[in-house]
N, C-alpha and C positions, 0 to 999 in steps of 0.2 A: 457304072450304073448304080443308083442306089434308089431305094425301095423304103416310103415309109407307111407305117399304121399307125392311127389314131388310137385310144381307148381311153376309158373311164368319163365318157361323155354320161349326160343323165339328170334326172330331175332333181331340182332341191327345191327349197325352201329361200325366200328373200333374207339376205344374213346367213346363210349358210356357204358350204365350201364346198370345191371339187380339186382333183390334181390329174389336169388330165396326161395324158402320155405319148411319144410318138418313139416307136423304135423303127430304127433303121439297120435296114440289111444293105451292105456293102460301105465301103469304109469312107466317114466323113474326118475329113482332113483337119486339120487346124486352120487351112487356108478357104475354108467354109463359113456362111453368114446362114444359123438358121432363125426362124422365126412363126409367132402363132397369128393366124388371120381368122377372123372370123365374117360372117355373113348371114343375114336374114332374107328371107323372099322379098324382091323388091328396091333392095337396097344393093347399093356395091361392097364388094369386098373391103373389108377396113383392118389394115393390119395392127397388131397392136402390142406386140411385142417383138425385140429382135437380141440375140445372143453370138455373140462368135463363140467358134469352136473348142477355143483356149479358154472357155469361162472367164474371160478377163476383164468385160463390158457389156452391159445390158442397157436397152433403151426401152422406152416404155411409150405407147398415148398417152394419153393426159385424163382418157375415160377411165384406164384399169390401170395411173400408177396411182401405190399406196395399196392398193389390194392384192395385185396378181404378182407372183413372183415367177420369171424362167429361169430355168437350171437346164443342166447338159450335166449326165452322167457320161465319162468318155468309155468307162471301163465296158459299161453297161450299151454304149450306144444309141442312148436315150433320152430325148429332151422331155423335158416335163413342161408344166403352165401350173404352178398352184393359187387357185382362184379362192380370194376369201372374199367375206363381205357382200356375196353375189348380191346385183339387183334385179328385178324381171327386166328390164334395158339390154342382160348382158345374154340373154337367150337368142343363142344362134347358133347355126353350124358353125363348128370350130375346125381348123386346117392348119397344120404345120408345114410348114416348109425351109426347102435349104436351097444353098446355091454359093456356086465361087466366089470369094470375095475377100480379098485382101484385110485383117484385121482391123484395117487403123481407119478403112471405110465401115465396117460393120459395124465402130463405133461413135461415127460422126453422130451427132443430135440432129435433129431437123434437115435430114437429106432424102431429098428428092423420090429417090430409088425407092421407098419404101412406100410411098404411094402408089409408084409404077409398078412395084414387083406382082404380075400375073401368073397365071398358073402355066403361060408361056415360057418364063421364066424357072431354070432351075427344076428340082422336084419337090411334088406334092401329096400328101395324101389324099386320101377320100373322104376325111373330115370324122367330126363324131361330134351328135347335137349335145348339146347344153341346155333346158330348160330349165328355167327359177321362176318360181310363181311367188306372187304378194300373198 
């Protein structure tokens, strides 16, 4: 079973940063795919980053590459999102999540799965808002 929390969600400024945070309690393997989703009222969930557990591959949208970076501390237990550059566009509830997945999947480009991946899927946090104002 594993257990995550969000934090360091919150208000900035357009052109400003955040890093948000998700620790996890119980052990995320190497043969883990985690990843950050975000969502606004209205809209569907739109994933937008994904990392394996080996730090070995990172994918990205197309909306936050070049700004947002993921990272996985293993020691720590902890995957980060460092968001630069923020626009008010990227104001939303933000959610981490993981789930089983074989490395050499977690690092395909343009696969399927990551559109599908619901909160059915895998585990999720409770999210932590993000507002950027212009």
């Amino acid at each position: 079973q594993v257990q995550l929390v969000e934090s360091g969600g919150g208000s900035v400024q357009a052109g400003g940063s955040l890093r948000l945070s998700c620790a996890a309690s119980g052990s995320i393997q190497l043969s883990y795919c985690m990843g950050w989703f975000r969502q606004t009222p209205g809209k569907e969930r739109e994933w937008i980053a994904t990392i394996d557990a080996g730090n070995t591959s990172t994918v990205y949208a197309d909306s936050v590459k070049g700004r947002f970076t993921v990272s996985h501390d293993n020691a720590k237990n902890t995957l980060y999102l460092q968001m630069s550059s923020l626009k008010p566009e990227d104001t939303a509830m933000y959610y981490c999540a993981t789930r089983y997945m074989i490395p050499r999947e977690c690092a395909r480009e343009n696969a399927e799965w990551r559109r599908l991946w619901t909160p059915a899927i895998g585990y999720w946090g409770q999210g932590t808002q993000v507002t950027v104002s212009s």
